[in-house]
N, C-alpha and C positions, 0 to 999 in steps of 0.2 A: 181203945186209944185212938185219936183221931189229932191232926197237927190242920192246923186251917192258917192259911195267907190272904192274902185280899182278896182274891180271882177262885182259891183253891181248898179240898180238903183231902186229908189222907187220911185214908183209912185200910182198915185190913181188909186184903180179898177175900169173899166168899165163893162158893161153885157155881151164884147165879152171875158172878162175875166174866165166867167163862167163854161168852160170845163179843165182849168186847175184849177179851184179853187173846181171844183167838184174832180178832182184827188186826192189834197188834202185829203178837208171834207168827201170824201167818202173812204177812205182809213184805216182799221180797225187797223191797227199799228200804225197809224197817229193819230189816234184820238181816242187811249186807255185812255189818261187823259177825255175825256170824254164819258166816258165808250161805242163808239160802232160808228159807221160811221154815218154819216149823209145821210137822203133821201133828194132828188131832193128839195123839197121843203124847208128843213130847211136850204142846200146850197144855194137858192135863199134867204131867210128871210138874212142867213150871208152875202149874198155882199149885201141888200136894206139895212141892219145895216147901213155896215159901208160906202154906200154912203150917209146914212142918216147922220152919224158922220163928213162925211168932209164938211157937210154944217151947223152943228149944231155948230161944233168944228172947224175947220178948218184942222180935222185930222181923222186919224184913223188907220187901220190895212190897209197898202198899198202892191199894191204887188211887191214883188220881182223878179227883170227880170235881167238874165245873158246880160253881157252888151257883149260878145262874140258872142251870138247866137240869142238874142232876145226874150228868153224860161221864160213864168213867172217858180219860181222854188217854189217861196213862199211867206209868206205874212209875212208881220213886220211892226209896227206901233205902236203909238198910241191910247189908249181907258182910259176912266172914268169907272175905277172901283169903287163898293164901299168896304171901312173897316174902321173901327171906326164910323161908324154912320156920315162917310164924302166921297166925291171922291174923288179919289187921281189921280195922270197921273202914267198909267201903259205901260211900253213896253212890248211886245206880238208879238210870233213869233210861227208860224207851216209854217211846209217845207212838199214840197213832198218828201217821201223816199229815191229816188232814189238818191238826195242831200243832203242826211245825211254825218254828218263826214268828212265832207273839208270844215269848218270852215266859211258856209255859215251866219249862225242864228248868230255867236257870231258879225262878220262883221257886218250885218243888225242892230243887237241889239245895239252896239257898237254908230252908226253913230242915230239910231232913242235916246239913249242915251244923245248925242254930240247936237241934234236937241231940245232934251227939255228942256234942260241947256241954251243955244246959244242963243236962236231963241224965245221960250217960256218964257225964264227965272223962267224955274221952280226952285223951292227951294230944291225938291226930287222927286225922278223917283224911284216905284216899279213896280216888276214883282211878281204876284200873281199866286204860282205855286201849282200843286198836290204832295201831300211828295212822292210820286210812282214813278216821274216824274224826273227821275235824270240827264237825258239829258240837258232838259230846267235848269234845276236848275246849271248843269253845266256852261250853259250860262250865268245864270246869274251871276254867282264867274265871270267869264271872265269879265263880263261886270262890273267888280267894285261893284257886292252887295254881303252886308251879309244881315243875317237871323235877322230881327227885332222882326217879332211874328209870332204865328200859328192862322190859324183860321180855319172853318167849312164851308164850301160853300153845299147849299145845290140844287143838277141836278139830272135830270130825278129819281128824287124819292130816293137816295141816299144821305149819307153824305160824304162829302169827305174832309179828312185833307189837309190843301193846306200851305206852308209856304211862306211869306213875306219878298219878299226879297227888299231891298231897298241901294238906292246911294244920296249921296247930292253932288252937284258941288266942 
């Protein structure tokens, strides 16, 4: 399965994926929504996730490859969060830095968006963001949502306010 935009292709990650997905996850500005980089091994558990997801679901957090260069830059997909005591289909995107701010994530999100409407026929598509996190949350105004609720997610021993953002077809 692969979703292609102008600039972008998504596809499923494999394990040779692992050294730019460690760039990523291990990246402490990358991953200030959740509070602190990842080790080696919580970056393995995140691609066993979400190849676990493309077999469970037929989706997930795919990664993002410059269709110029070849270069994963980032990951966008797909995931079953939960809120309201149900799962909902959420888009979800982290980029590596260095591809911040040339309108990489709102693309991605945009098209994984178009893919769960389209393809899925879902009825709503949210993104479950940290209220800190004004980047993503910019993304997601791009992407056609507003703020439906707040909720409380609770990681690595912390509470953290995260808002709900959502779009229907």
């Amino acid at each position: 399965m692969m979703i292609q935009t102008d600039r972008l292709f998504l596809r499923e990650m494999r394990q040779s994926d692992y050294p730019a997905l460690c760039r990523i996850l291990q990246d402490a500005d990358v991953m200030v929504a959740y509070e602190g980089a990842f080790s080696d091994a919580e970056a393995q558990a995140w691609l066993d996730k979400q190849t676990g997801n493309y077999h469970e679901y037929g989706f997930g957090l795919w990664a993002v490859v410059l269709k110029s260069t070849g270069e994963m830059i980032g990951q966008c997909g797909l995931t079953m969060q939960d809120y309201n005591s149900q799962k909902v289909l959420e888009v979800g995107y982290l980029f590596n830095k260095a591809f911040w701010g040339q309108g990489y994530a709102t693309e991605a999100a945009i098209a994984c968006r178009d893919h769960a409407f389209e393809i899925l026929h879902a009825p709503e598509v949210f993104s479950i963001i940290r209220n800190t996190n004004i980047a993503s949350q910019n993304v997601a105004r791009r992407n056609g949502m507003t703020i439906k609720d707040t909720i409380v997610k609770h990681y690595r021993g912390i509470d953290m306010p995260h808002y709900v953002f959502s779009v229907k077809p």
